[in-house]
C-alpha positions in Angstrom: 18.1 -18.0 -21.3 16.7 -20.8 -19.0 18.2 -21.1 -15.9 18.0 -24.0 -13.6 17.8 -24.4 -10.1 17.3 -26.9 -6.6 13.8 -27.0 -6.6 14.4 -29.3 -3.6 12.4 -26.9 -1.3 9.3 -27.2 -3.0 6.9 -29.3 -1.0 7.9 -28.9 2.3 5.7 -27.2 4.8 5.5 -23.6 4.5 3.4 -21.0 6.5 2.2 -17.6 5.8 4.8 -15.5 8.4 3.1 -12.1 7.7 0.8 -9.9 6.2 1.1 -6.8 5.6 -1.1 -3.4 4.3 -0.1 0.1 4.1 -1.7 3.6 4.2 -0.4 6.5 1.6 2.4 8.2 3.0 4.9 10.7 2.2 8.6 9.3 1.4 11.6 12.2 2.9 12.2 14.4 0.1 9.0 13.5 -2.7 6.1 15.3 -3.0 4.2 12.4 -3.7 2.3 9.6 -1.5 3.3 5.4 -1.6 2.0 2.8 -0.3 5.5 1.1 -0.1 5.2 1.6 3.8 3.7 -2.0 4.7 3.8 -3.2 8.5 2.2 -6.9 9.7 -1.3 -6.8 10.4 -2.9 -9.2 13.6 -5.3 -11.2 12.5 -6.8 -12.4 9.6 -7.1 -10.2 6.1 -9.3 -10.7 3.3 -7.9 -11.2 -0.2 -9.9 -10.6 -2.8 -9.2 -9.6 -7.2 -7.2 -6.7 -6.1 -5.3 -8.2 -3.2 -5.5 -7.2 0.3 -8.3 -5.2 1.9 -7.4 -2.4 3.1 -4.0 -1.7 1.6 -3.3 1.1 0.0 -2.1 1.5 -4.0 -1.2 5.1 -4.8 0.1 4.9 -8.0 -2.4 2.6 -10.2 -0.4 2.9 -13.4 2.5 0.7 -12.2 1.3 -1.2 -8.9 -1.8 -3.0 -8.6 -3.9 -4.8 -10.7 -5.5 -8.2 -11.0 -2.0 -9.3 -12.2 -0.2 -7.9 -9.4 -2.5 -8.4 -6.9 -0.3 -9.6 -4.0 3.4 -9.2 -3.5 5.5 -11.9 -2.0 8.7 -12.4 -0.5 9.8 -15.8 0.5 11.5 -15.5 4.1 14.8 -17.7 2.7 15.4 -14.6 0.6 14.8 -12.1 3.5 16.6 -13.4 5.5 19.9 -13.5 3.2 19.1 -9.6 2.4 19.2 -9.3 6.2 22.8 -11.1 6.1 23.7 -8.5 3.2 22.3 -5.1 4.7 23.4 -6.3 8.6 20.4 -5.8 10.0 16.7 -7.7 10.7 14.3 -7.1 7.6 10.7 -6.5 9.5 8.1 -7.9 7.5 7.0 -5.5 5.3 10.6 -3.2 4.9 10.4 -4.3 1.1 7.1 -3.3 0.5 5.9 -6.5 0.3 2.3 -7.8 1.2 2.8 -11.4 2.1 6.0 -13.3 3.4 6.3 -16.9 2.9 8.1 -19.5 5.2 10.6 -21.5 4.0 10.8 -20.2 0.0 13.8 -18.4 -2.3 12.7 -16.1 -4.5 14.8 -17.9 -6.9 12.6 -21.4 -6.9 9.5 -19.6 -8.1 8.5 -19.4 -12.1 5.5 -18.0 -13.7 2.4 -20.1 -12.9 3.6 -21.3 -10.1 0.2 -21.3 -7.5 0.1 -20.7 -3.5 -2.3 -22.5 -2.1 -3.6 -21.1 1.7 -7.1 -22.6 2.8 -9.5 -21.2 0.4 -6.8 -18.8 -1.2 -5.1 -19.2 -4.3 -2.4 -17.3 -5.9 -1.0 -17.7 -9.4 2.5 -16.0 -10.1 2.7 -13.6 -12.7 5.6 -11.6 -12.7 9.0 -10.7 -10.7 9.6 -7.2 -8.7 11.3 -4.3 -11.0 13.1 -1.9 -8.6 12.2 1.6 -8.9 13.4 4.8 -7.7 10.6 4.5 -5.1 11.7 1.2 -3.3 15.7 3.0 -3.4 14.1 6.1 -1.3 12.3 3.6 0.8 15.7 1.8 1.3 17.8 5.0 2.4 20.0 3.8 -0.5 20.2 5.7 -3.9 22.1 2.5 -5.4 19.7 0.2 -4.4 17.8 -0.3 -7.8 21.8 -1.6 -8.9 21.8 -3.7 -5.6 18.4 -5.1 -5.8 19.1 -5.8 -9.3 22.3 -7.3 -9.1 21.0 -9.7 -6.3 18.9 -11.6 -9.0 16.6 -12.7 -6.0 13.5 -10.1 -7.2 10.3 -10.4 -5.1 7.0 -11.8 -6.5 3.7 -10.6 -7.8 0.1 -12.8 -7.9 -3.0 -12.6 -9.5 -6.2 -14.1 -7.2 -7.3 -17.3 -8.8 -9.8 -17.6 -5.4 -9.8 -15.4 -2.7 -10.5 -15.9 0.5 -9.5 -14.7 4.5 -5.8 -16.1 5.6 -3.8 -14.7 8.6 -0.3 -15.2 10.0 0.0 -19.0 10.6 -1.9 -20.9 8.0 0.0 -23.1 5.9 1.1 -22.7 2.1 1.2 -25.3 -0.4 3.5 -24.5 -3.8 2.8 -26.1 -6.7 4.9 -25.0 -9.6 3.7 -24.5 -12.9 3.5 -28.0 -15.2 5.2 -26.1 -18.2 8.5 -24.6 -19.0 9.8 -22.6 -16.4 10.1 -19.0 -16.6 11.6 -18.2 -13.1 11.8 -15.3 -11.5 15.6 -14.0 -12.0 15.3 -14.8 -15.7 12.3 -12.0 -16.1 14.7 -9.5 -14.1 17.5 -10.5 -16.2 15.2 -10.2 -19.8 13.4 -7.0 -18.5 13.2 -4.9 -21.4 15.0 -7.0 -23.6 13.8 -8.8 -27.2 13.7 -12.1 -26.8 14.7 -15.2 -29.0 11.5 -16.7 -30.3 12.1 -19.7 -28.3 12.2 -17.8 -25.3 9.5 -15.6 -26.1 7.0 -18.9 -27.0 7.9 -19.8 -23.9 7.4 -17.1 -21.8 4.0 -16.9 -23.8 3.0 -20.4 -22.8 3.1 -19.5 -19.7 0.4 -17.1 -17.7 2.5 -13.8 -17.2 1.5 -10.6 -16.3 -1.1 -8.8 -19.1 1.6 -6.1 -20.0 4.6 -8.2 -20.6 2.7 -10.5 -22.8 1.4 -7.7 -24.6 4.5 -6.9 -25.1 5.4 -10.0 -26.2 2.7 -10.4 -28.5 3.5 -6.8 -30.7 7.0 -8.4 -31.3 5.5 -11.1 -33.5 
């Protein structure tokens, strides 16, 4: 199930473009609140455990968490969803809570680490679409869209946490191991794996549910 791309990109210079934090708010049509409403913040944030301060995280049983701490979108992969929807993505139109200069989506694997000053960021796990993100996105086929685009955002756990802002530059360094990138976890989502696959994904530091998950199919 490994797939293999041009890590080429990796190493050059890369910035942070954006920050972004949210407050609860309604989406058209739910009854319920999300914090999926993210807009750039001036000025520096602090990061810490459970990402930035300030944002907001309505629904704790599926977003949050020390394992998805942060959410990142690399601004190579904004910028083609721009290209595909016809219009400018604002920072922060997918939700997410950092964007990245310079990185695909695609080039990233579990354990990969983004390095910013004192801050450090250790991949865990790829975006799942959700009905949520499809209202968000005007677009009840989204989740098929999203999906289908194999370019799924990015979720961290804090290693070190520290104050960053708009400007300071990123270091990547991928994960020594086996890679376990970012469309293969979309594409395996829910799926048994081979035990090769699933020792490898192990090997590497996913997110506390999906090696849980992993675990109970020993």
């Amino acid at each position: 199930m490994q797939r293999k791309r041009n890590r080429g990109r990796i190493g050059r210079p890369m910035k942070i473009l954006a920050l972004c934090t949210g407050n609860p708010e309604k989406l058209a049509g739910k009854s319920y609140k999300t914090g999926i409403f993210k807009h750039a913040v001036n000025g520096p944030v602090m990061i810490d455990a459970e990402g930035l301060v300030g944002d907001a995280i309505c629904n704790r049983k599926h977003h949050g968490g020390v394992d998805q701490a942060v959410y990142v979108e690399g601004s190579l992969t904004l910028d083609w969803w721009a290209q595909q929807l016809g219009r400018p993505h604002e920072p922060g139109t997918f939700g997410e809570n950092m964007v990245i200069s310079g990185l695909d989506n695609r080039d990233v694997s579990v354990g990969d680490r983004f390095v910013a000053d004192s801050l450090v960021l250790e991949v865990t796990a790829c975006r799942i679409p959700c009905a949520t993100f499809a209202a968000r996105m005007a677009d009840p086929k989204f989740v098929k869209r999203y999906t289908g685009a194999a370019r799924p955002g990015i979720y961290c756990r804090v290693i070190q946490g520290g104050v960053v802002g708009a400007g300071i530059s990123v270091e990547h360094h991928p994960f020594p191991g086996e890679k376990v990138t970012m469309p293969e976890l979309m594409e395996t989502f829910g799926r048994r794996l081979s035990e090769t696959d699933r020792a490898r994904y192990l090997a590497a530091p996913v997110h506390h549910k999906l090696r849980a998950l992993l675990e109970a199919q020993r």
